[in-house]
PyMOL Python script that loads the backbone (N, CA, C, O; Angstrom):
from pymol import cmd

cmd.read_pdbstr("""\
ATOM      1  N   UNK A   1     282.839 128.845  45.514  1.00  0.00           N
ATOM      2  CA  UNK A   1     283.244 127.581  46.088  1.00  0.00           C
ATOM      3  C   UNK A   1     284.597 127.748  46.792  1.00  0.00           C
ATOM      4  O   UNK A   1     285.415 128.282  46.043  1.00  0.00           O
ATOM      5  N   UNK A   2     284.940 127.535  47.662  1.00  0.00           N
ATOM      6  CA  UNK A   2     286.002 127.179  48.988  1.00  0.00           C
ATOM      7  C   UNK A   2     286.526 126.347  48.475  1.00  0.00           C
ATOM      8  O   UNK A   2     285.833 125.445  48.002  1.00  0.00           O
ATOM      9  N   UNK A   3     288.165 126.290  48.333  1.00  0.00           N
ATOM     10  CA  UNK A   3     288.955 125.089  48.035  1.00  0.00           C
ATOM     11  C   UNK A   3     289.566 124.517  49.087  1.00  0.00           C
ATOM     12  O   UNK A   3     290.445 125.240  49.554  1.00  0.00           O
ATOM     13  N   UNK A   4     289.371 123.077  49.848  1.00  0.00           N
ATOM     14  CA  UNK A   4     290.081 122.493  50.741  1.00  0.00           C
ATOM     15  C   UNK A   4     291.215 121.924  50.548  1.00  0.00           C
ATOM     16  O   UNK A   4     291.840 121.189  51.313  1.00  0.00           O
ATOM     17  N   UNK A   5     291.534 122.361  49.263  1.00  0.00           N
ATOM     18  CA  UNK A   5     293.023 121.837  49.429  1.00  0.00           C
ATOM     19  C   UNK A   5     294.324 122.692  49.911  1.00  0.00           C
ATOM     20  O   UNK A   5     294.690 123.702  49.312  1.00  0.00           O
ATOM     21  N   UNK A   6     295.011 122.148  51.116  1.00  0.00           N
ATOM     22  CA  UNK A   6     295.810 123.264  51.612  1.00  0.00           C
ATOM     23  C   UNK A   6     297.276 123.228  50.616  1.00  0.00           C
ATOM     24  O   UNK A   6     297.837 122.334  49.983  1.00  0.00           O
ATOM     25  N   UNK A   7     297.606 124.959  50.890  1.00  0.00           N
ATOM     26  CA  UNK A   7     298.907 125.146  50.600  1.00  0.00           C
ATOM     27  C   UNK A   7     299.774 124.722  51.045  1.00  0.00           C
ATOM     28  O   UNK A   7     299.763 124.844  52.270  1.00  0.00           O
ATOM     29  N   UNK A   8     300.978 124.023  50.486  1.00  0.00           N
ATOM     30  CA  UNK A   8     302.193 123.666  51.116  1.00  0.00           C
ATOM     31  C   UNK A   8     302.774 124.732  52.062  1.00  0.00           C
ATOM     32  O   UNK A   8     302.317 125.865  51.911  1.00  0.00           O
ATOM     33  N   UNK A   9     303.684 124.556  52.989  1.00  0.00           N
ATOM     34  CA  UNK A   9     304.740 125.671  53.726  1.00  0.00           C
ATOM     35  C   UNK A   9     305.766 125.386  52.545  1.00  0.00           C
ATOM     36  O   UNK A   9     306.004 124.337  51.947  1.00  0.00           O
ATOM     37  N   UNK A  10     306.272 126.607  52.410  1.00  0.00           N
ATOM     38  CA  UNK A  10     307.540 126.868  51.443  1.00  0.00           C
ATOM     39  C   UNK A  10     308.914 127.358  52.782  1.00  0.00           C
ATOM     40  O   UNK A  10     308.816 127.962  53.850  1.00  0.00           O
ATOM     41  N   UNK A  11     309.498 127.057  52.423  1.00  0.00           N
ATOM     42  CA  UNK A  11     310.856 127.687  53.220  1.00  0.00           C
ATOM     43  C   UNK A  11     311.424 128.778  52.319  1.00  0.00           C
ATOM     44  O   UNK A  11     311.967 128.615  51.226  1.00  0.00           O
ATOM     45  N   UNK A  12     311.205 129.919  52.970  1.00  0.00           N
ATOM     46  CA  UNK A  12     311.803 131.272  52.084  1.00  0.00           C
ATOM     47  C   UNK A  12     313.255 130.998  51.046  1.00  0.00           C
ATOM     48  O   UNK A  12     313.435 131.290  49.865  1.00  0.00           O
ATOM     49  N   UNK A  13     314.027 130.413  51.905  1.00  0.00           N
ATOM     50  CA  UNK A  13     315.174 130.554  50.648  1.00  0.00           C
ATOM     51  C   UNK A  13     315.860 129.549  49.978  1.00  0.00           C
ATOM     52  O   UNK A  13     316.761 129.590  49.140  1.00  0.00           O
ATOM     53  N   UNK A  14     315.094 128.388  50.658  1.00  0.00           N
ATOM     54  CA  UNK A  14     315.540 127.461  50.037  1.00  0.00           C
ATOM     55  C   UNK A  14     314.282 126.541  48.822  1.00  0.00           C
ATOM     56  O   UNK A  14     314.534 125.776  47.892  1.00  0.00           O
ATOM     57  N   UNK A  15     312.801 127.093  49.411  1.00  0.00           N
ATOM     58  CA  UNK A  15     311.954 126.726  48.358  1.00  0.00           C
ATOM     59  C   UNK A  15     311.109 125.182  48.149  1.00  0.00           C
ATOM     60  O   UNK A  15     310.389 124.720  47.264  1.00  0.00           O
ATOM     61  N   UNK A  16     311.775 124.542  49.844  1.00  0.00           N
ATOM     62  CA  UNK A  16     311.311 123.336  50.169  1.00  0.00           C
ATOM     63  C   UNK A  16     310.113 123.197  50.730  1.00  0.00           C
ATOM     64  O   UNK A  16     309.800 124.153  51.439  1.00  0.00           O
ATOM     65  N   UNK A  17     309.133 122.115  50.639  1.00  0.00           N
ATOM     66  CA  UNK A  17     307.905 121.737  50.939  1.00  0.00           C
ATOM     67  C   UNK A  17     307.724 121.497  52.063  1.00  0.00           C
ATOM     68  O   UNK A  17     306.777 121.976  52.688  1.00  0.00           O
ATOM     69  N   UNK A  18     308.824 120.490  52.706  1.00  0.00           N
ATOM     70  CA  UNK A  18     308.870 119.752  53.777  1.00  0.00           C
ATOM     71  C   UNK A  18     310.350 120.007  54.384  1.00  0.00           C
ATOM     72  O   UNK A  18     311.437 120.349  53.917  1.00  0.00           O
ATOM     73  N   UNK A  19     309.743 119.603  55.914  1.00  0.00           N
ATOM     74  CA  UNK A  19     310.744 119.613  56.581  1.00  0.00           C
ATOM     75  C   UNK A  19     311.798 118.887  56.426  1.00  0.00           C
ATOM     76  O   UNK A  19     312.891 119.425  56.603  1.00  0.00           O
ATOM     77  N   UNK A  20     311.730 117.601  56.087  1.00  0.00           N
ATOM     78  CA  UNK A  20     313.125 116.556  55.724  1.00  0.00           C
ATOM     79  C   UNK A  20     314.038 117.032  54.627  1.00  0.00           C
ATOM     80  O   UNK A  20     315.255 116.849  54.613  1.00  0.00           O
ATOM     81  N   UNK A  21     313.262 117.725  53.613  1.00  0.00           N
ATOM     82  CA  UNK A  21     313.705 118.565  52.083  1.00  0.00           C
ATOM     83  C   UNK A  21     314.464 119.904  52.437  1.00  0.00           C
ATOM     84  O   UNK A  21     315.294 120.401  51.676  1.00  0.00           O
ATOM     85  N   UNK A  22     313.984 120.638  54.090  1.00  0.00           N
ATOM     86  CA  UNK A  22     314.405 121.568  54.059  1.00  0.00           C
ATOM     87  C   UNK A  22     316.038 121.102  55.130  1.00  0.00           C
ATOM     88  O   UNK A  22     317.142 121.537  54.804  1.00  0.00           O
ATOM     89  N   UNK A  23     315.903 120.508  55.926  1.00  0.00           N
ATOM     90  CA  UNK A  23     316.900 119.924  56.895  1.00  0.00           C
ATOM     91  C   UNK A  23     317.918 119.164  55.721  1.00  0.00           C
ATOM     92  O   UNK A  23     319.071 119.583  55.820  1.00  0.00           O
ATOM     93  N   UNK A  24     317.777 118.381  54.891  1.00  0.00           N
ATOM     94  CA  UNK A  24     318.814 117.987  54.069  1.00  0.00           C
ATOM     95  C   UNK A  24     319.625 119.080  53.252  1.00  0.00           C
ATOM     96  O   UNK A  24     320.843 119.259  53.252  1.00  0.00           O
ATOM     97  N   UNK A  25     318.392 119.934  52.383  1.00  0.00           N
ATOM     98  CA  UNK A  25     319.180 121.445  52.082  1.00  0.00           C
ATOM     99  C   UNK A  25     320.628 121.597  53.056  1.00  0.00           C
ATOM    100  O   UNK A  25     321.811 121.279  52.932  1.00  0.00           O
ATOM    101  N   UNK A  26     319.836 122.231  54.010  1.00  0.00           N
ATOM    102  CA  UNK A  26     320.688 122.852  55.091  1.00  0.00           C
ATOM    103  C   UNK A  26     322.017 122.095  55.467  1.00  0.00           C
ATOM    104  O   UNK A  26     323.138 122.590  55.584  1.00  0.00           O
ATOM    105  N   UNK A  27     321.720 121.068  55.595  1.00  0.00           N
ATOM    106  CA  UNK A  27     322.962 119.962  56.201  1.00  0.00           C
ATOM    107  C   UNK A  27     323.948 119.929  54.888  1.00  0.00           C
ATOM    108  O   UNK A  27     325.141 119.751  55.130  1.00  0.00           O
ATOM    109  N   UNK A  28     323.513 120.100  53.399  1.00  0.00           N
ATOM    110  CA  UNK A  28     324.197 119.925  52.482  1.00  0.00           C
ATOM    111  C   UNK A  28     324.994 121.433  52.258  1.00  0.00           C
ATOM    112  O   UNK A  28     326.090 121.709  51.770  1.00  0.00           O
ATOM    113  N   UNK A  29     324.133 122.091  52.728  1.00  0.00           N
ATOM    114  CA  UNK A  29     324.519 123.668  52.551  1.00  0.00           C
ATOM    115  C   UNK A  29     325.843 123.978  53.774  1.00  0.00           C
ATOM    116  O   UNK A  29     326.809 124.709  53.561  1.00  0.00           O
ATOM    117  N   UNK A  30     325.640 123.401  54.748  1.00  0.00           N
ATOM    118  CA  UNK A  30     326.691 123.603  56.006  1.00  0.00           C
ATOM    119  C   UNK A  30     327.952 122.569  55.701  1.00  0.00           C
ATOM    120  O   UNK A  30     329.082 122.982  55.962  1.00  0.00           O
ATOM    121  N   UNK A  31     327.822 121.500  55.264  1.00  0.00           N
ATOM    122  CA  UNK A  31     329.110 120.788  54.791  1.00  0.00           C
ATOM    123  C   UNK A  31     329.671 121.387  53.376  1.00  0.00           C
ATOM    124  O   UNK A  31     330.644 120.724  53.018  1.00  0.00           O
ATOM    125  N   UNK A  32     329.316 122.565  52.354  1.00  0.00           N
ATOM    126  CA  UNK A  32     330.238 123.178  51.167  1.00  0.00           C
ATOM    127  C   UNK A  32     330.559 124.053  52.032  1.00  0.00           C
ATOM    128  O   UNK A  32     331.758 124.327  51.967  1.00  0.00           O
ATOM    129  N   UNK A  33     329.753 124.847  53.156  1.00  0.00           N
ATOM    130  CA  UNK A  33     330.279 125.617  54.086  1.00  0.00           C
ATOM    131  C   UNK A  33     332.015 125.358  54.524  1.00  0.00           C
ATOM    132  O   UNK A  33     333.041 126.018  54.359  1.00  0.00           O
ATOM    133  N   UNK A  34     331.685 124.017  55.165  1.00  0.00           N
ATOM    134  CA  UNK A  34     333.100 123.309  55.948  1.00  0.00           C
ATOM    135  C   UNK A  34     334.217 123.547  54.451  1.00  0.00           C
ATOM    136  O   UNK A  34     335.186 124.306  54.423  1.00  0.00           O
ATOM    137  N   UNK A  35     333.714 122.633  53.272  1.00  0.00           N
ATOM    138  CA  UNK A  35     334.842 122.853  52.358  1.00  0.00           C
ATOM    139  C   UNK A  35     335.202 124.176  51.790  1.00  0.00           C
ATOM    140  O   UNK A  35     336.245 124.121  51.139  1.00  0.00           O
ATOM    141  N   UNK A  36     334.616 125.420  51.844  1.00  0.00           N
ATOM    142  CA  UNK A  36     334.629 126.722  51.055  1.00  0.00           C
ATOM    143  C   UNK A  36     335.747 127.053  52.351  1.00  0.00           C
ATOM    144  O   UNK A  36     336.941 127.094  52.055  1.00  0.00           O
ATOM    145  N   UNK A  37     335.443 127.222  53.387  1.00  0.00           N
ATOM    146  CA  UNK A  37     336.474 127.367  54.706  1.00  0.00           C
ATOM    147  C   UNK A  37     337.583 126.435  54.437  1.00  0.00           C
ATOM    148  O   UNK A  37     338.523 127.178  54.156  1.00  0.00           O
ATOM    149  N   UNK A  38     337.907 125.458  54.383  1.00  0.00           N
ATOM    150  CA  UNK A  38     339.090 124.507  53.750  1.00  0.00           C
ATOM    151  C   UNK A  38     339.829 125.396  53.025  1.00  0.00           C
ATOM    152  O   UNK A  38     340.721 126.091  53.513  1.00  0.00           O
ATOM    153  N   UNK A  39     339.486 125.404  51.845  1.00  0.00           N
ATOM    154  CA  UNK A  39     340.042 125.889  50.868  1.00  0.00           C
ATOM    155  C   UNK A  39     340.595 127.408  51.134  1.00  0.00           C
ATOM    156  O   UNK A  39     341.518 127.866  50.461  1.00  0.00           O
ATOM    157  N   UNK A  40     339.835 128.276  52.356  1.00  0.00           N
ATOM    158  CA  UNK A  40     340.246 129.182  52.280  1.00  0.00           C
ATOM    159  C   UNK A  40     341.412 129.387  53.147  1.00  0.00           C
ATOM    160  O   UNK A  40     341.939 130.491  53.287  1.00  0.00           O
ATOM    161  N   UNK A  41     342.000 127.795  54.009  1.00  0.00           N
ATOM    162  CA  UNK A  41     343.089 127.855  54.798  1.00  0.00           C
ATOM    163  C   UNK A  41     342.256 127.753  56.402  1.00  0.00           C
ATOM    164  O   UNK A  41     342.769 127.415  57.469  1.00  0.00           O
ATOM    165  N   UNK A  42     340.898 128.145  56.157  1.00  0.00           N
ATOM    166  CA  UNK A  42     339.748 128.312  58.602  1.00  0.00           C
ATOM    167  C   UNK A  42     340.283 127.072  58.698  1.00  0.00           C
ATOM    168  O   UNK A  42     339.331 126.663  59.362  1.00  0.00           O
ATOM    169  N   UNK A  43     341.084 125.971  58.599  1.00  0.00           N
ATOM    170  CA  UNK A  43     340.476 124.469  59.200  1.00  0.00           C
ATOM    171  C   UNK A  43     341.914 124.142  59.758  1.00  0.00           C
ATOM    172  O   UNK A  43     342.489 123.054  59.799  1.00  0.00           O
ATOM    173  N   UNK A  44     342.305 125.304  60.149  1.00  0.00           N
ATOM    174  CA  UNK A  44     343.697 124.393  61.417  1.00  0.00           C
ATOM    175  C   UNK A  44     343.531 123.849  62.444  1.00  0.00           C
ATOM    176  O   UNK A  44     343.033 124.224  63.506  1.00  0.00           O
ATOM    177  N   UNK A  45     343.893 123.084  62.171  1.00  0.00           N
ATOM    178  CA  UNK A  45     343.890 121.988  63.953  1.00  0.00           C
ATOM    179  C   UNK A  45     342.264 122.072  64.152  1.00  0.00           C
ATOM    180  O   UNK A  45     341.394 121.916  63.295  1.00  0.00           O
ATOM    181  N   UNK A  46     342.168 122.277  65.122  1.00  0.00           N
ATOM    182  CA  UNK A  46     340.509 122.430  65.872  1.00  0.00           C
ATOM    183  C   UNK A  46     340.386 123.399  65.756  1.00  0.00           C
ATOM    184  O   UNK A  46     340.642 124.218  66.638  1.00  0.00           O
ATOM    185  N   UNK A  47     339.892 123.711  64.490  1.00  0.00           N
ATOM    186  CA  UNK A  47     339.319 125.265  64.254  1.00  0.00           C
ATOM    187  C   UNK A  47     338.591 125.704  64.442  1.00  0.00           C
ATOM    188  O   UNK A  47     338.607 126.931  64.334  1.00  0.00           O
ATOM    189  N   UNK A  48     337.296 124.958  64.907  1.00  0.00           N
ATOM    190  CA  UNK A  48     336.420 125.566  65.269  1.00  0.00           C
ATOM    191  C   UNK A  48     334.902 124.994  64.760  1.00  0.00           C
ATOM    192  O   UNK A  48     334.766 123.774  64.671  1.00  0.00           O
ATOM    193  N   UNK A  49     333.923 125.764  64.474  1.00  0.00           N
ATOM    194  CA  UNK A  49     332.577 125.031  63.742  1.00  0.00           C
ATOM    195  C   UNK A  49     331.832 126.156  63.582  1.00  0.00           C
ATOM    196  O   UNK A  49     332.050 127.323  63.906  1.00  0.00           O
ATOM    197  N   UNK A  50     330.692 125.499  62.896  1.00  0.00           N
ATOM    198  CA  UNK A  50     329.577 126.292  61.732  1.00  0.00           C
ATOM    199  C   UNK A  50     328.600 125.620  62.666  1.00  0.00           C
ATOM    200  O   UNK A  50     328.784 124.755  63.522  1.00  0.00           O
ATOM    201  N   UNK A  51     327.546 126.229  62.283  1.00  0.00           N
ATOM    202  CA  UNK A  51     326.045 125.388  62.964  1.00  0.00           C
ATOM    203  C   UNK A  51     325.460 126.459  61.280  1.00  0.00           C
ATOM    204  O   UNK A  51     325.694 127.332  60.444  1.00  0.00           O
ATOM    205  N   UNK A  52     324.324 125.114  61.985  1.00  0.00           N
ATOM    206  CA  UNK A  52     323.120 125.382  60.742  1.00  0.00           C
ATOM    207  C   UNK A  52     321.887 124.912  61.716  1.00  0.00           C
ATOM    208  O   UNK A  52     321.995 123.773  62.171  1.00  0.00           O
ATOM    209  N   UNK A  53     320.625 125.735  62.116  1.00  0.00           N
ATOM    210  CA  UNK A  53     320.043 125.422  62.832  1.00  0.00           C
ATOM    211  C   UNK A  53     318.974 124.432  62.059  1.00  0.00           C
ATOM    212  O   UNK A  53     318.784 124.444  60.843  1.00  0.00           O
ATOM    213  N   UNK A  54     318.227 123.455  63.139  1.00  0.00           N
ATOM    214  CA  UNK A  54     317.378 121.947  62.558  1.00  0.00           C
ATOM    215  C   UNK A  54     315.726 123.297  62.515  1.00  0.00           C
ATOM    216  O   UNK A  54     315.275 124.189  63.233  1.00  0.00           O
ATOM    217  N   UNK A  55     315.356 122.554  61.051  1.00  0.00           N
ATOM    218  CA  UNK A  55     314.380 123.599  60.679  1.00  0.00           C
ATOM    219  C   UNK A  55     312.854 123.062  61.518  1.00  0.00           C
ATOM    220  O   UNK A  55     311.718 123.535  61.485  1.00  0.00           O
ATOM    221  N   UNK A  56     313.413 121.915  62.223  1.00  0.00           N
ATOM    222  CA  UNK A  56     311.839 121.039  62.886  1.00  0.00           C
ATOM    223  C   UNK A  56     312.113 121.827  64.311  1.00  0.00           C
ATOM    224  O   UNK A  56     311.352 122.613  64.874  1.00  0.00           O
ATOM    225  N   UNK A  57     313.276 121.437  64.684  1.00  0.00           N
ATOM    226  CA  UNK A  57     313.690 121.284  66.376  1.00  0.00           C
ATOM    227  C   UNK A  57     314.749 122.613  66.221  1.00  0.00           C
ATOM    228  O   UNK A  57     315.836 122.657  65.644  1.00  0.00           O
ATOM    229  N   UNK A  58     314.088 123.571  66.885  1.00  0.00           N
ATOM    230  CA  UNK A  58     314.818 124.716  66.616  1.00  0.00           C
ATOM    231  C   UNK A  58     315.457 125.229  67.817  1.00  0.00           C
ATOM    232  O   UNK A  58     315.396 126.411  68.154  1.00  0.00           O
ATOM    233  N   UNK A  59     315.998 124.424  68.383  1.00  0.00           N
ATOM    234  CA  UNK A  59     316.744 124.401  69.676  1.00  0.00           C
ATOM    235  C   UNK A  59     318.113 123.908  69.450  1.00  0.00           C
ATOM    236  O   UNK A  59     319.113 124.026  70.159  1.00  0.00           O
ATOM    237  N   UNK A  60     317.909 123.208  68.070  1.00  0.00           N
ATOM    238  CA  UNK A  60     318.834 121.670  68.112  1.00  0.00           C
ATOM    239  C   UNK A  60     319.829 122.233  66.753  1.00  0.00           C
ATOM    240  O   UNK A  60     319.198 122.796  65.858  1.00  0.00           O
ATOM    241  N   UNK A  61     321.178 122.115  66.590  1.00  0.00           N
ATOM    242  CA  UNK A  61     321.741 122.936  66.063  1.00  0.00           C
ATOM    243  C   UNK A  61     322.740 121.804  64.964  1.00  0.00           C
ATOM    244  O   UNK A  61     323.336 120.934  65.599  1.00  0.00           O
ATOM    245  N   UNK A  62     322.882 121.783  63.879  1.00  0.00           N
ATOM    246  CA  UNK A  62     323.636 120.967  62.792  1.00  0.00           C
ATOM    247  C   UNK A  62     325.379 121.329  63.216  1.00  0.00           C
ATOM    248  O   UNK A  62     325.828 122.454  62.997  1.00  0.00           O
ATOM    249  N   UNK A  63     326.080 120.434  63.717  1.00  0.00           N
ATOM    250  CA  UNK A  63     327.634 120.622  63.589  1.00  0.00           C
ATOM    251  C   UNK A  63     328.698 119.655  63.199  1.00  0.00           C
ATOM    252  O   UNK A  63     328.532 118.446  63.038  1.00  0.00           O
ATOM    253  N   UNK A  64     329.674 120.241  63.081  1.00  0.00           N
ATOM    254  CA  UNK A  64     330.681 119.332  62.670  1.00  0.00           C
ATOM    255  C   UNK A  64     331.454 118.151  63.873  1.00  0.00           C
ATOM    256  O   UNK A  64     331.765 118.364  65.045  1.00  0.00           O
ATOM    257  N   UNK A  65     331.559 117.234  63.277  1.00  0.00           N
ATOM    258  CA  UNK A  65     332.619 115.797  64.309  1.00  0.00           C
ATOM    259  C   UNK A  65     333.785 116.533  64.728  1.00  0.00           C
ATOM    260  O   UNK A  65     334.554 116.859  63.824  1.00  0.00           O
ATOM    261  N   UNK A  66     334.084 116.869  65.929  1.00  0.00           N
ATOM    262  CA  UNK A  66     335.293 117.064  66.627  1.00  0.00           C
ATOM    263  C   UNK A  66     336.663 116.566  65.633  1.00  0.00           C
ATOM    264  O   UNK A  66     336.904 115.420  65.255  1.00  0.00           O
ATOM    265  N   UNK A  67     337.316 117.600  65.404  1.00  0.00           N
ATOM    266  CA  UNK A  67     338.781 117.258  65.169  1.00  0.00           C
ATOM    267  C   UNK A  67     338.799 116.865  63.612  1.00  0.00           C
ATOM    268  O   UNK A  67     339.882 116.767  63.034  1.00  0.00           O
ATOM    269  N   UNK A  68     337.587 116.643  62.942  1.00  0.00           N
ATOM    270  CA  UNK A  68     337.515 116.313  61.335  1.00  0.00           C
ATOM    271  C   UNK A  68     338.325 117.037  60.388  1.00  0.00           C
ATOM    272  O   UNK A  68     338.209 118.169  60.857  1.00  0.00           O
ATOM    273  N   UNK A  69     338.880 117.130  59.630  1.00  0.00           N
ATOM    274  CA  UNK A  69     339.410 118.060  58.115  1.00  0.00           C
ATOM    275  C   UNK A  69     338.292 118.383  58.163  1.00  0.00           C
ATOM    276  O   UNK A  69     337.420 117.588  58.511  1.00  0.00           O
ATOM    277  N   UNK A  70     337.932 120.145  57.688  1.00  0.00           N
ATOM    278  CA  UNK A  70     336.719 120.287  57.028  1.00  0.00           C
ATOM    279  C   UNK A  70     336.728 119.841  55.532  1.00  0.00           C
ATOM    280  O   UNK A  70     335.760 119.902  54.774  1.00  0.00           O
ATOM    281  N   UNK A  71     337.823 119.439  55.266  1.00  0.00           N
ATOM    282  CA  UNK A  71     337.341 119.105  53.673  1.00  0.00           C
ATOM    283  C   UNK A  71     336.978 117.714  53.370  1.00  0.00           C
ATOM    284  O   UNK A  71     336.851 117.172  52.272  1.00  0.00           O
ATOM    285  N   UNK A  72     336.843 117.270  54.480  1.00  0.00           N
ATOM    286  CA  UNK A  72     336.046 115.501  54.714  1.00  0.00           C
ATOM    287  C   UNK A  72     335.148 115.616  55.384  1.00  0.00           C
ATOM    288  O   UNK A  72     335.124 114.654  56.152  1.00  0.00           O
ATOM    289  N   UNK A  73     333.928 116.611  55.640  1.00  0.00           N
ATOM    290  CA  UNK A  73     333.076 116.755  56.405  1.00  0.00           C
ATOM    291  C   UNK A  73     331.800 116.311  55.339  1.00  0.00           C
ATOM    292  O   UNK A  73     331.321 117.346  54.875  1.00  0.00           O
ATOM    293  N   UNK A  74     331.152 115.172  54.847  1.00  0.00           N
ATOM    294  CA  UNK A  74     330.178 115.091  54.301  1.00  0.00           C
ATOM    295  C   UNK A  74     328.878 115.362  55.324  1.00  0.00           C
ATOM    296  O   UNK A  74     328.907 115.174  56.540  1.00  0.00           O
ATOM    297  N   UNK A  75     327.918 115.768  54.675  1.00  0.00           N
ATOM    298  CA  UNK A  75     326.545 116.236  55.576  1.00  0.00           C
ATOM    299  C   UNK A  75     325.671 115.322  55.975  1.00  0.00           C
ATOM    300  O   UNK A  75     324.659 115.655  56.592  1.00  0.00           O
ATOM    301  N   UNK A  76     326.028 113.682  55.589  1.00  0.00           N
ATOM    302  CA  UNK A  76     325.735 112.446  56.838  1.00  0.00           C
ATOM    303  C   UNK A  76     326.348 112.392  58.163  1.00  0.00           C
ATOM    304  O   UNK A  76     325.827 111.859  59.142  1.00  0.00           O
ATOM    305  N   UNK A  77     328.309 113.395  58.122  1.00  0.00           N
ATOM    306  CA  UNK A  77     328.581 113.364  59.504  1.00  0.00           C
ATOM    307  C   UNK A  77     328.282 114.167  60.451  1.00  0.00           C
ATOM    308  O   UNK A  77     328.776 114.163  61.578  1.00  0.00           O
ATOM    309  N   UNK A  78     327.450 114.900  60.028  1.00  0.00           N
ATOM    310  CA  UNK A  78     326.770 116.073  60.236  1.00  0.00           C
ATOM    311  C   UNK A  78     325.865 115.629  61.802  1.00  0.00           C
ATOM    312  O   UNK A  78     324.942 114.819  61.710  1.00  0.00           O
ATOM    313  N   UNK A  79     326.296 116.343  63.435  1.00  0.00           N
ATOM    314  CA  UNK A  79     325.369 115.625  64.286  1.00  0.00           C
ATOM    315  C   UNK A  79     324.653 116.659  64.985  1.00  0.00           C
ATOM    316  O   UNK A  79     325.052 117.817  65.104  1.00  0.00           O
ATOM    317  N   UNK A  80     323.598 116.199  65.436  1.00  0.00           N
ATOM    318  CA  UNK A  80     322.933 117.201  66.253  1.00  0.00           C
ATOM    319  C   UNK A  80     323.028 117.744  67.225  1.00  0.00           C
ATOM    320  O   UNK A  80     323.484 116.949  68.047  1.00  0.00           O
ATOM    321  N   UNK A  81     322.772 119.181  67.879  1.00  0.00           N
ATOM    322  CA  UNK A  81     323.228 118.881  69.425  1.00  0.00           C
ATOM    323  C   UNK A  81     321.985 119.802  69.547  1.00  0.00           C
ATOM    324  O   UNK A  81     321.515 120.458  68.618  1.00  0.00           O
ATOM    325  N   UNK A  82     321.570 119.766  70.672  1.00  0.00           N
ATOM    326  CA  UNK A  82     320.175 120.856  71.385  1.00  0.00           C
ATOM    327  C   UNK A  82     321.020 121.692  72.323  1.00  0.00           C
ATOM    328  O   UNK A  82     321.934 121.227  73.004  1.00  0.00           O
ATOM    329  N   UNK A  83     320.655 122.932  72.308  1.00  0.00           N
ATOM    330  CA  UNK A  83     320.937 123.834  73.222  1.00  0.00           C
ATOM    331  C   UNK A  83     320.450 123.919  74.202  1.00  0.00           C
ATOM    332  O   UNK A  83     319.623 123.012  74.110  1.00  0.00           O
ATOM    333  N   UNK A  84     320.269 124.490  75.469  1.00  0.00           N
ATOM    334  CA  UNK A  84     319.356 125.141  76.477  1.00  0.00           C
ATOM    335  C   UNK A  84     320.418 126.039  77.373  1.00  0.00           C
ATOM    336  O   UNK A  84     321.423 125.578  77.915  1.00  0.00           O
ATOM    337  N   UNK A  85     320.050 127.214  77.410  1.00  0.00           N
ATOM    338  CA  UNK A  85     320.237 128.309  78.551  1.00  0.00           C
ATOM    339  C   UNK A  85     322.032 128.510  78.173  1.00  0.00           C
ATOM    340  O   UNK A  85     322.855 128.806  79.039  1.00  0.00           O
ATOM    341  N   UNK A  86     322.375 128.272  76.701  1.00  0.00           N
ATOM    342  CA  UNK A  86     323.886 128.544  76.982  1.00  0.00           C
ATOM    343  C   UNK A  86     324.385 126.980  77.023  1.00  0.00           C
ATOM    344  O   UNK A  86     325.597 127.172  76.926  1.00  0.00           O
ATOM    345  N   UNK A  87     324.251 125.747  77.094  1.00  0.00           N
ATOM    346  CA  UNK A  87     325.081 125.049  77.535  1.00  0.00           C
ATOM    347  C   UNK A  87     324.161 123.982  76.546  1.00  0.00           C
ATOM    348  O   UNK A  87     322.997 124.019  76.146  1.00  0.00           O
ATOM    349  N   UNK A  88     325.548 122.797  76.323  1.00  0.00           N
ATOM    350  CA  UNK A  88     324.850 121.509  75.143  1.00  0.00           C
ATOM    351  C   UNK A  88     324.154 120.657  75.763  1.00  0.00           C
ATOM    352  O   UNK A  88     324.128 120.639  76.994  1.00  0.00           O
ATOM    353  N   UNK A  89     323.498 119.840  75.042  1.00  0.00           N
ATOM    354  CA  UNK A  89     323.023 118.717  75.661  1.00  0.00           C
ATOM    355  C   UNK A  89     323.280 117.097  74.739  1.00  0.00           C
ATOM    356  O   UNK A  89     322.883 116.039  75.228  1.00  0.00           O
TER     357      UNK A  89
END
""", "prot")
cmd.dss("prot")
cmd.show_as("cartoon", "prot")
cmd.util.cbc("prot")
cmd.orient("prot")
């Protein structure tokens, strides 16, 4: 007998079912990012940014609010941007 029930997609390292499960991971994983950098002194002035790429829209890249403390970066302020050819959109 053939079983029609399908397997979930797993995400290798994080172990999520779904895409919303795996994109929240990530967004939560890139804002301890911002604070582990804090703490280590990366967050002068406009220091710069992390991306965490969107596990649906893989063009479209997780970053930090212009000019934020990274150690106030929660992963709701977390915004999207899409790439193409080198340049944002």
């Amino acid at each position: 007998m053939v079983s029609t029930v399908e397997t979930p997609t797993v995400f290798p390292f994080s172990g999520c079912t779904s895409v919303d499960d795996e994109r929240r991971y990530r967004k939560q994983r890139l804002a301890a990012a911002f604070r582990i950098f804090s703490r280590l002194g990366f967050d002068e002035g406009v220091a710069g940014h992390i991306t965490a790429r969107d596990p649906e829209l893989t063009d479209h890249f997780w970053v930090n609010p212009f000019a934020m403390d990274f150690a106030r970066i929660p992963s709701l302020l977390l915004g999207r941007r899409s790439v193409y050819w080198g340049t944002s959109r």
